[in-house]
C-alpha positions in Angstrom: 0.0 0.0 0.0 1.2 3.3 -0.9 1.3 6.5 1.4 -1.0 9.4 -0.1 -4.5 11.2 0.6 -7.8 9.1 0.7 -11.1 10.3 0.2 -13.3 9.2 2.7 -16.3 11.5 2.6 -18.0 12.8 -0.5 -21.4 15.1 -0.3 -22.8 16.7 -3.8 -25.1 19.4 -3.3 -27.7 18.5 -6.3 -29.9 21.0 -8.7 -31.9 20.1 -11.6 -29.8 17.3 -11.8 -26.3 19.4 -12.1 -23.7 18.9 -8.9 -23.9 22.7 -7.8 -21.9 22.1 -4.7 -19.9 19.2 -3.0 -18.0 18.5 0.2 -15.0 16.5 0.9 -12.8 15.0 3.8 -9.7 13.8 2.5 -7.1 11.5 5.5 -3.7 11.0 4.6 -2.7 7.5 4.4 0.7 6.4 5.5 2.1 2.8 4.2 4.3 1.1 7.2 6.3 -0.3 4.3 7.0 3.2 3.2 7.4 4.7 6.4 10.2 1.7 7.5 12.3 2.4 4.0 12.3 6.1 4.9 13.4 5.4 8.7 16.5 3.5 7.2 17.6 6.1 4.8 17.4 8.6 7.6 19.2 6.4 10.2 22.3 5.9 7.2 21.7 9.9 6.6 22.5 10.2 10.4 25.9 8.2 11.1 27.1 10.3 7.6 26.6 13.0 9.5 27.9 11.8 12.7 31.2 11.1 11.0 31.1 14.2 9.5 30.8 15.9 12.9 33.3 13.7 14.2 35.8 14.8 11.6 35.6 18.1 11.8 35.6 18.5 15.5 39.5 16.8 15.0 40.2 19.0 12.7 39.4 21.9 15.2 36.3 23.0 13.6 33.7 24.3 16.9 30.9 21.9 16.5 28.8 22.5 19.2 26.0 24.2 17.8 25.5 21.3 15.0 25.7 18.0 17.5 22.9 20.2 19.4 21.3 19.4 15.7 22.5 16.3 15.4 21.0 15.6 19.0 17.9 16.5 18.0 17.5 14.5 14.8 18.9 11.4 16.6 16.1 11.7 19.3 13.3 12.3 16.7 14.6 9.4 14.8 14.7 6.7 18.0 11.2 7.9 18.7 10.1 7.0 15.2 11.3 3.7 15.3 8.8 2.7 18.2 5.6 4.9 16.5 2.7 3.7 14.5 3.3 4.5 10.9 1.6 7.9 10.7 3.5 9.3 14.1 6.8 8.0 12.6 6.3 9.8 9.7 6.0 13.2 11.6 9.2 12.1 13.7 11.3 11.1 10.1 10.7 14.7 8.8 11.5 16.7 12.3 14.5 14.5 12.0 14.6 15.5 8.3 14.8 18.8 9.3 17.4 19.3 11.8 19.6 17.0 9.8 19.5 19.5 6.6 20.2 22.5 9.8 23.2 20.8 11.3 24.6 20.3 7.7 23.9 24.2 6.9 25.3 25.0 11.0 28.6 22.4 10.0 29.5 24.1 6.8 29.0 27.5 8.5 31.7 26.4 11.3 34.0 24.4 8.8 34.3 27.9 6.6 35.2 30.0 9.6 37.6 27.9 10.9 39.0 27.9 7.5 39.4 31.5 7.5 40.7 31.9 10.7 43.6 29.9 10.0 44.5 32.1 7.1 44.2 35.0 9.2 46.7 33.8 11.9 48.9 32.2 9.7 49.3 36.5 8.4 49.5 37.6 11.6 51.9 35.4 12.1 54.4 36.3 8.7 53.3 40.1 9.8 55.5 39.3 13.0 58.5 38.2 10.9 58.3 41.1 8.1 58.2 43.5 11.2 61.2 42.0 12.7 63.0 42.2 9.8 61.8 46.1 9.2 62.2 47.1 12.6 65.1 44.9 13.9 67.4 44.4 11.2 66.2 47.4 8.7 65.9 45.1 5.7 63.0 46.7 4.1 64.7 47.3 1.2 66.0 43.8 0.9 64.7 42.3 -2.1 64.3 38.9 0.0 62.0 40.9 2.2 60.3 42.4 -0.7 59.4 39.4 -2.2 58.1 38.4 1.3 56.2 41.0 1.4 54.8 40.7 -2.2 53.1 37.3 -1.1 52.1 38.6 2.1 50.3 41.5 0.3 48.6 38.6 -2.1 47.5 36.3 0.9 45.3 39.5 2.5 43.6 39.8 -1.0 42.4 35.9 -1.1 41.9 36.6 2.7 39.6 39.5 1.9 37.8 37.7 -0.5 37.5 34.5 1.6 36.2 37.1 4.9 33.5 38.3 1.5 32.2 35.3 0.6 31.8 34.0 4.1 29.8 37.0 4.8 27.9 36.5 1.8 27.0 32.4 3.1 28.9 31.3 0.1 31.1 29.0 1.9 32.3 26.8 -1.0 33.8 30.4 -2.7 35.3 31.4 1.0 36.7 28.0 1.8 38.4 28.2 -1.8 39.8 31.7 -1.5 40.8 30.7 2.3 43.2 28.0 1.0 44.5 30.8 -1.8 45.3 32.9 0.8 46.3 30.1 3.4 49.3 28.3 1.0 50.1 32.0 -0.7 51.1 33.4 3.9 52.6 29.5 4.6 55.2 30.0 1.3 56.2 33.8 2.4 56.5 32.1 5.9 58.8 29.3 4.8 61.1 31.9 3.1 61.2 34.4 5.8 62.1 30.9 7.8 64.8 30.7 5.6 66.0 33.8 5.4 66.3 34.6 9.0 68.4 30.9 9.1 70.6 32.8 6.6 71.0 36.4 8.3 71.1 34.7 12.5 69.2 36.6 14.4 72.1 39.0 15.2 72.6 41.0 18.3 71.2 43.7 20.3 72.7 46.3 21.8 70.3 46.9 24.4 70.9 43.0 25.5 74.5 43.6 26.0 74.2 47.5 28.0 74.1 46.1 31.1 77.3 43.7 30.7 79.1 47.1 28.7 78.1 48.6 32.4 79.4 45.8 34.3 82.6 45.5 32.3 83.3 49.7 32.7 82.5 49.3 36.7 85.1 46.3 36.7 87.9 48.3 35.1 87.4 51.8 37.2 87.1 49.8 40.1 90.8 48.4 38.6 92.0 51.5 38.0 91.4 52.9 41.6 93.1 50.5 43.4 96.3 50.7 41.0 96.2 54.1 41.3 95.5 54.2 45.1 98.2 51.5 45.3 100.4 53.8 43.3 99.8 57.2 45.5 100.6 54.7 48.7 103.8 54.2 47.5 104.7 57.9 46.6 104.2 58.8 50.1 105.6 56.2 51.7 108.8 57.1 49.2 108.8 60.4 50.1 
């Protein structure tokens, strides 16, 4: 038996032999065999998303808003297991429902994380251009340059990603995320490299305080030879 609506009550209002009028009560029929088939999709539908869930929570993605979801559908899903055929049905599309919501809530999170991670990873190369500005006045360095060139390219596909999140097109800002994510990771493997080439120098801030160690060692030095020395004149003359 199918699932579907049933006419169970017909009433023609009559005239002159033509039907002028009529009245109808219609039930919606729900076939066990039907309902059962759809259960089991729904329960498959549900561990895809559980591993789903699962994978991105390794992956650092914050998933607490979609097992909430996921909560939700699993509940409305256990109850329609033990239902009669037209109750179950009610429960398999609640569970429909917050299924397709975690999904939307999951690619939501999964795109922001994304995005974050391009953003510190140029925070982070912003540290070592500044360090080689500031520090070691290598501005004009074309090895900084160039660093800076692919930093400069990384906050476009950052912008763009930060755009199409904004815009809930999350396939476009996970794309441009990765862009901008491999173009900051290359200008931080060569400012790596370059600052293994250059050391990291010196400071002469660090060393003040042994310069004023060193200079109270050697007056202290020179007082007592020359004390020493003045001892000796008098006791000579």
């Amino acid at each position: 038996t199918s699932s579907g609506e049933v006419e169970i009550i017909k009433l023609e209002h009559v005239k002159n032999k033509n039907v002028v009028d009529d009245y109808r009560v219609t039930r919606k029929v729900v076939s066990a065999e039907q309902v059962g088939s759809s259960l089991s999709v729904q329960q498959q539908k549900l561990r895809d998303l559980k591993a789903d869930i699962d994978k991105k929570a390794a992956d650092g993605v914050d998933v607490s808003a979609v097992q909430a979801k996921y909560d939700a559908a699993s509940k409305a899903l256990t109850s329609a297991a033990s239902a009669n055929p037209s109750k179950a049905a009610e429960h398999i599309a609640t569970a429909t429902k917050s299924m397709d919501e975690a999904k939307a809530l999951l690619d939501k999170a999964w795109t922001e994380k994304e995005v974050a991670d391009t953003g510190a990873a140029i925070e982070s190369l912003d540290g070592n251009i500044n360090y080689f500005v500031e520090n070691r006045s290598m501005g004009g360095d074309p090895r900084v340059v160039s660093i800076v060139t692919k930093r400069e390219s990384a906050v476009q596909f950052y912008s763009q990603a930060k755009d199409g999140l904004n815009a809930k097109n999350y396939p476009l800002a996970r794309s441009k995320a990765d862009e901008g994510l491999k173009k900051a990771n290359e200008a931080l493997r060569d400012a790596e490299a370059l600052r293994d080439e250059i050391g990291e120098g010196f400071s002469l801030g660090s060393l003040l305080p042994i310069v004023g160690i060193g200079v109270v060692i050697i007056l202290v030095i020179a007082g007592v030879v020359i004390y020493r020395k003045r001892t000796r004149w008098d006791e000579l003359g």
